[in-house]
C-alpha positions in Angstrom: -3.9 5.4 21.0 -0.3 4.8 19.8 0.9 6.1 16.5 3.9 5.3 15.2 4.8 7.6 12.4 8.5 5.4 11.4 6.3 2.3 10.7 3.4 4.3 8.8 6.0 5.8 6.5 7.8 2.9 5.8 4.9 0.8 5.2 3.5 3.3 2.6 6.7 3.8 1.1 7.7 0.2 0.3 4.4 -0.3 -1.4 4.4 3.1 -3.5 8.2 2.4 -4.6 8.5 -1.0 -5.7 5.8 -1.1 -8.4 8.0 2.0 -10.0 10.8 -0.4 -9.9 8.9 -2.8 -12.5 6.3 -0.3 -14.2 8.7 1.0 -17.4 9.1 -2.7 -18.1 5.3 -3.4 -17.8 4.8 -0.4 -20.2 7.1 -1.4 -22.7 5.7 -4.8 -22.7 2.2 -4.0 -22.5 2.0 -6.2 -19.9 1.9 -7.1 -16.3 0.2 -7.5 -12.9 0.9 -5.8 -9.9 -0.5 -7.7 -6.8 -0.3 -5.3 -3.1 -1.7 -7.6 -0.8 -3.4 -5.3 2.5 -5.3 -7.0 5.3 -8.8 -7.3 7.0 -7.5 -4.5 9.3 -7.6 -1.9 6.5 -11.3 -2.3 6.4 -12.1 -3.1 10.2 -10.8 -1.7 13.4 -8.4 -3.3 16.0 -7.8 -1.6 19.7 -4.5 -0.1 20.0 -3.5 -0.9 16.5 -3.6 2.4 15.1 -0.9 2.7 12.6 -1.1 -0.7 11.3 -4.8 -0.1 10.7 -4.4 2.9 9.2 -1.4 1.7 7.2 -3.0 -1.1 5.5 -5.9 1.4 4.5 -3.3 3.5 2.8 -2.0 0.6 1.0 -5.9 -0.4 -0.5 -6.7 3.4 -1.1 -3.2 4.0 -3.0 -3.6 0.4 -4.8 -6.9 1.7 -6.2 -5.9 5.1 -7.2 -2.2 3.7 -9.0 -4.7 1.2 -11.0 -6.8 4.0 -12.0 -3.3 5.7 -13.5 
């Protein structure tokens, strides 16, 4: 099992700080989509692709929980 902790972080992090970037706008505006696309792997399970895997779960699980914000 390989875990690579660099590309985890980096992955989650790109997808939490972006939408900031754009969300005062959206709220001033009453308006906007935000669109995090994930993959198949977030739901299945690949051999030796740990992180990604578990990266691209993040991403669904923290989409859900910033829509619920």
């Amino acid at each position: 099992m390989f875990f690579s902790p660099i590309f985890f972080y980096t992955t989650i992090k790109k997808t939490f700080v972006t939408p900031k970037v754009f969300l005062a706008k959206m709220m001033e505006d009453h308006t906007g989509t935000i669109v995090n696309i994930s993959s198949a792997s977030s739901l299945a399970r690949d051999y030796g692709m740990t992180t990604y895997n578990a990266s691209k779960a993040a991403i669904v699980n923290m989409t859900h929980a910033m829509a619920m914000d």
